[in-house]
LOMAR-204619 format. One record per residue: residue in one letter; y, x, z of N, C-alpha, C, CB in turn; residue number from 1. Coordinates in steps of 0.001 Angstrom, whole numbers. Each point is the difference from the previous one (the first is absolute). Glycine has a CB too. Example, Ala and Ser with C-alpha at 12.3 -4.5 7.8 and 13.67 -1.06 7.14 Angstrom:
2
+---------+---------+---------+---------+---------+---------+---------+---------+---------+---------+---------+---------+---------+-----+
: residuo :      nY :      nX :      nZ :     caY :     caX :     caZ :      cY :      cX :      cZ :     cbY :     cbX :     cbZ : num :
+---------+---------+---------+---------+---------+---------+---------+---------+---------+---------+---------+---------+---------+-----+
:       A :   -5690 :   13190 :    7800 :    1190 :    -890 :       0 :    1200 :     900 :       0 :   -1173 :   -1892 :    1246 :   1 :
:       S :    2223 :    1542 :   -1966 :    1190 :     820 :      60 :    1090 :    -770 :     730 :    -628 :    1184 :   -2145 :   2 :
+---------+---------+---------+---------+---------+---------+---------+---------+---------+---------+---------+---------+---------+-----+
//
This chain:
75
+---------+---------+---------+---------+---------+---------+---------+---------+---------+---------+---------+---------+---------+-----+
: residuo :      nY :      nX :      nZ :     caY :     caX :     caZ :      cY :      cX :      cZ :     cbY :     cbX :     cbZ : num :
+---------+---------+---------+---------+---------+---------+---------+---------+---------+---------+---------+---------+---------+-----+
:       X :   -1187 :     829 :       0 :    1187 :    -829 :       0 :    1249 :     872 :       0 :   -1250 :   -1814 :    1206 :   1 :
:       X :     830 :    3110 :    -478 :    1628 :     583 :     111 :     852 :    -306 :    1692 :     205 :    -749 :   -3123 :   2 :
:       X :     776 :    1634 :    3093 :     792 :      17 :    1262 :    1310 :   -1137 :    -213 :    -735 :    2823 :     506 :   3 :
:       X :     331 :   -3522 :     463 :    1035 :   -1244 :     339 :    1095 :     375 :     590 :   -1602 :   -1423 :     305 :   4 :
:       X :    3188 :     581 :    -256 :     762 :     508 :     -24 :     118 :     221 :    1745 :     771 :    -826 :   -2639 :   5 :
:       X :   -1440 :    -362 :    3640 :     309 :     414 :    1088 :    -706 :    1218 :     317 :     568 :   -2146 :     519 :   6 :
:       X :   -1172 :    3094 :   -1197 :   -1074 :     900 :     563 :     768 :    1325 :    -477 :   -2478 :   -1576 :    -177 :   7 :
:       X :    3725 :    1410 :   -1129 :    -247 :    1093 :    -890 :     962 :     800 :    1007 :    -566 :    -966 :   -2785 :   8 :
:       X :    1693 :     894 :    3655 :     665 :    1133 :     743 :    -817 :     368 :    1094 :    2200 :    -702 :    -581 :   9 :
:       X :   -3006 :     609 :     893 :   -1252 :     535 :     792 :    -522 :    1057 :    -815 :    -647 :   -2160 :    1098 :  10 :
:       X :     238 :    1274 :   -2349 :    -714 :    1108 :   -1187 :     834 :    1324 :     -95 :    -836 :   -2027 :   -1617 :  11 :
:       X :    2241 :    1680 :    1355 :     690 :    1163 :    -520 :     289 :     932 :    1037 :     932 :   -1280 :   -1714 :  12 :
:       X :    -690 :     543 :    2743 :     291 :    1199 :    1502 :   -1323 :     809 :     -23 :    1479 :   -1720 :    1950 :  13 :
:       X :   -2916 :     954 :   -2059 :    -639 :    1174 :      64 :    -567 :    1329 :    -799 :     -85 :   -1700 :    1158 :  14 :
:       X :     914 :     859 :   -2351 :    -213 :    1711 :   -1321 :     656 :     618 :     236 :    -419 :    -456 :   -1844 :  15 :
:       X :    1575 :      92 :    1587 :    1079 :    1123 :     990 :    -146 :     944 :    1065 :     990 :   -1571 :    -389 :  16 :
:       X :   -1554 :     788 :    1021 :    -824 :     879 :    1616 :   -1196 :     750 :    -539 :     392 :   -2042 :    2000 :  17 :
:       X :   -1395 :    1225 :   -2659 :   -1146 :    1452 :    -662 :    1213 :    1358 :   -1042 :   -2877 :   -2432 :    -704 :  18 :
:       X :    3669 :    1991 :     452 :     689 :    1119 :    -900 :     356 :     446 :     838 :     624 :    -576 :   -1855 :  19 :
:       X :    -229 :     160 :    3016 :    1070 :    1122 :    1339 :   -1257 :     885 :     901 :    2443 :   -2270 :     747 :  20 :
:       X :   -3258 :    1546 :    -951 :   -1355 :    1198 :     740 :    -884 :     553 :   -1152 :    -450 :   -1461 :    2376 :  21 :
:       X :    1012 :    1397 :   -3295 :    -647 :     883 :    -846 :   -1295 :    -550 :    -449 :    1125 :    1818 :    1086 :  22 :
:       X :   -1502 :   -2871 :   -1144 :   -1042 :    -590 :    -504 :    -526 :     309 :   -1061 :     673 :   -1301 :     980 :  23 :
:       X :     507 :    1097 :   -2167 :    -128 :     372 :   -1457 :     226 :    1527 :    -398 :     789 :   -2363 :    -377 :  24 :
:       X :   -1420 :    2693 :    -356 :     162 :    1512 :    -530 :     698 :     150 :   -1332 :   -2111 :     540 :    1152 :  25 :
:       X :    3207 :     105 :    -649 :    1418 :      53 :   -1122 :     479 :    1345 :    -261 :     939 :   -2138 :     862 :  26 :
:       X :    -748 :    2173 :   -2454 :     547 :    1490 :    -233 :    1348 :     225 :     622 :   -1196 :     118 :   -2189 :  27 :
:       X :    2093 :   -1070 :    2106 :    1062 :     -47 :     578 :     185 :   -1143 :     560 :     688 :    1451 :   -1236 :  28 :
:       X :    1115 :    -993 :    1895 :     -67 :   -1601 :     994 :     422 :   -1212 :    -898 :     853 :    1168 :    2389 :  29 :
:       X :   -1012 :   -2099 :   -1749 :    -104 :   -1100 :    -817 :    1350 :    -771 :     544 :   -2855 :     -46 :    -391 :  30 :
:       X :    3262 :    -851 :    -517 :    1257 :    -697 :     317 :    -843 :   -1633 :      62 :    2290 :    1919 :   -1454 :  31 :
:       X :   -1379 :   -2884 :    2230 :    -177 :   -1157 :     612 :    -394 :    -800 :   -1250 :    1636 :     305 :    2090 :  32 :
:       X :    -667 :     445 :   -3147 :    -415 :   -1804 :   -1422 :   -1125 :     969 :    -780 :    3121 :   -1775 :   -1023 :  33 :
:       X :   -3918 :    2899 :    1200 :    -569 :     944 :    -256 :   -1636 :    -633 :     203 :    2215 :    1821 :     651 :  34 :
:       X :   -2262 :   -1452 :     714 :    -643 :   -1379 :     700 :    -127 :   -1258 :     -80 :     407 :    1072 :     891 :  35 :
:       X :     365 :   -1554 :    -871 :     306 :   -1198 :    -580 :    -898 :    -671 :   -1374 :    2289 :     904 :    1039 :  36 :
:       X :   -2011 :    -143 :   -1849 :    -399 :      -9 :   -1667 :   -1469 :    -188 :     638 :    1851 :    1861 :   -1893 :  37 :
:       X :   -2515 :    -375 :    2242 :   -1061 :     269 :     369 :   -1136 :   -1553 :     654 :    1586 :    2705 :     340 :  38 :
:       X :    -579 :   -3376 :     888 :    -489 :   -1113 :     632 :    -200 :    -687 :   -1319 :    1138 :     -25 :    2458 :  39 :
:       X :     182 :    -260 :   -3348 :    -158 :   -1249 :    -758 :   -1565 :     302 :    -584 :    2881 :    -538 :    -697 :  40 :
:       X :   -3395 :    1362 :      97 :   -1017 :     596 :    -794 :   -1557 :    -476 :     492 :    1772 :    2084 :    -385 :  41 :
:       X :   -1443 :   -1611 :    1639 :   -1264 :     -84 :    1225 :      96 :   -1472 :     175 :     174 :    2417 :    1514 :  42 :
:       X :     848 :   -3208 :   -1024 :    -224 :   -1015 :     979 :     440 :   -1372 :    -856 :     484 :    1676 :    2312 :  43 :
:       X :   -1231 :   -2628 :   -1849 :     181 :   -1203 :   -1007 :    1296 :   -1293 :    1241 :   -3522 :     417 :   -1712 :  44 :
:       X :    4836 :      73 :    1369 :     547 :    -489 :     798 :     549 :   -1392 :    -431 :     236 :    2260 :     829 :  45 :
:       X :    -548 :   -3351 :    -206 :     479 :   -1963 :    -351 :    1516 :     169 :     225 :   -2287 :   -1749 :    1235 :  46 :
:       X :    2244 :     373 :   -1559 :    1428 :    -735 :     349 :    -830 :   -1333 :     555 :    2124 :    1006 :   -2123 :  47 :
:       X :   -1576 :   -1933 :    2964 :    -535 :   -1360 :     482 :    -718 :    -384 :    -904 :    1626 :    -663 :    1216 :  48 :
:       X :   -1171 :     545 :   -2444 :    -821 :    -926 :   -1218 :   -1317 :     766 :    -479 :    2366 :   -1000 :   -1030 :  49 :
:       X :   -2521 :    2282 :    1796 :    -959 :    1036 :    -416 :     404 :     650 :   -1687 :   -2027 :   -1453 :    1755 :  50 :
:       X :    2905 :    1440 :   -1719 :      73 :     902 :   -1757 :     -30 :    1059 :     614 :    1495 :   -1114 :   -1881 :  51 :
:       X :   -1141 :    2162 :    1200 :       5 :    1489 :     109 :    1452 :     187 :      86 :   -2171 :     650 :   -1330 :  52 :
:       X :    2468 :     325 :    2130 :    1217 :     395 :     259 :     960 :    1234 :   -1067 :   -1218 :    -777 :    2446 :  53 :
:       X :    2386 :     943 :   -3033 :     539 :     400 :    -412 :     159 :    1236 :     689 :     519 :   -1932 :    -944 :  54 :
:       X :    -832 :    3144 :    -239 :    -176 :    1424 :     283 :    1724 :     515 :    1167 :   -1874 :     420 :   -3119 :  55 :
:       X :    2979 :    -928 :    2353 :     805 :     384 :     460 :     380 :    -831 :    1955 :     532 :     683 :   -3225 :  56 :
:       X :    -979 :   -2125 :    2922 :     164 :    -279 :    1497 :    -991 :     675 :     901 :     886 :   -2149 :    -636 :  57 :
:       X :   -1930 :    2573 :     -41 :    -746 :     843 :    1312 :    1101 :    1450 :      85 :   -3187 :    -876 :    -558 :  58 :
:       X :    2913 :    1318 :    -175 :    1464 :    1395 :     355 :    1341 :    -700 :     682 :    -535 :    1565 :   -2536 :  59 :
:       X :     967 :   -2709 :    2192 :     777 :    -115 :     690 :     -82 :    -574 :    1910 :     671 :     -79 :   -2815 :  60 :
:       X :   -2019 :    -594 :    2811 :    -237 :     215 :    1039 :    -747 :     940 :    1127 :     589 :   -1621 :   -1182 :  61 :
:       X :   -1180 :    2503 :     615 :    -429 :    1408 :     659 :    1498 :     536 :     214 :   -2583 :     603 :   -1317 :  62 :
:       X :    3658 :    -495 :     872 :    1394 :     147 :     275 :     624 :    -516 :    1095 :       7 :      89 :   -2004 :  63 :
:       X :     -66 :   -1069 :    1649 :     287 :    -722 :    1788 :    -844 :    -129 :     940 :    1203 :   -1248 :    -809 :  64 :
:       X :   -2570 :    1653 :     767 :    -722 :     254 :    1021 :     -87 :     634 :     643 :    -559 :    -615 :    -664 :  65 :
:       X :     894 :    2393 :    -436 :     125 :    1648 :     480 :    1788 :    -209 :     773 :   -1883 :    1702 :   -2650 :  66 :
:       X :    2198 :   -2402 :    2150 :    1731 :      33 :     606 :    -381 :    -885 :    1569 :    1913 :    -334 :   -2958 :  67 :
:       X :   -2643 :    -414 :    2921 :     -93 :    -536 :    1449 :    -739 :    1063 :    1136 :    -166 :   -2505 :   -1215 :  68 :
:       X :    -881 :    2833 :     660 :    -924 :    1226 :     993 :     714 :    1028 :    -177 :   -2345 :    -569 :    -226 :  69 :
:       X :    3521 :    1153 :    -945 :     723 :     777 :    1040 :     447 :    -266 :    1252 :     451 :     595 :   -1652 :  70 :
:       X :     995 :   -1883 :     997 :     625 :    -138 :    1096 :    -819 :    -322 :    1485 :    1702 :    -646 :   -1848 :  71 :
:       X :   -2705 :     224 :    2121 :   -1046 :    -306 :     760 :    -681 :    1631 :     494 :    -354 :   -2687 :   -1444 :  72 :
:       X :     558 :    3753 :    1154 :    -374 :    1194 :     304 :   -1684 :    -152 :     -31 :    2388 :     607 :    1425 :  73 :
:       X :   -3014 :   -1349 :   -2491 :   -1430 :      85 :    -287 :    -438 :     859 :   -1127 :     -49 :   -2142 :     880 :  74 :
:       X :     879 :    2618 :   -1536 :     347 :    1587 :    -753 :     629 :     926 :    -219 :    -569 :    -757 :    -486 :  75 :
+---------+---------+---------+---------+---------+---------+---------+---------+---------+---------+---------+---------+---------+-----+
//
């Protein structure tokens, strides 16, 4: 079915967090819409109606997610 929308900032806080402990193995560091892309690829993310979500609103929300767990000192 894919990741629903109440589930998906859960989802994204925790890639973020496998990228901050090093989970993934990277030639270099990686940037947030970098990642991002990467999730869209991997993860089959909904909207309520279950369609598939638009490449750019997932980058745009891994953006405001990484901007909240800064300000939140969770990275």
């Amino acid at each position: 079915m894919g990741i629903l929308p109440q589930y998906r900032k859960e989802v994204i806080k925790d890639i973020i967090l496998w990228k901050k402990s090093r989970y993934f193995i990277e030639e270099k560091p990686t940037s947030h819409k970098a990642l991002a892309q990467w999730a869209y690829l991997h993860f089959d993310f909904r909207t309520p109606e279950h369609k598939r979500l638009a490449e750019s609103t997932i980058i745009q929300e891994f953006g405001e997610v990484w901007r909240e767990m800064k300000v939140a000192g969770e990275i």
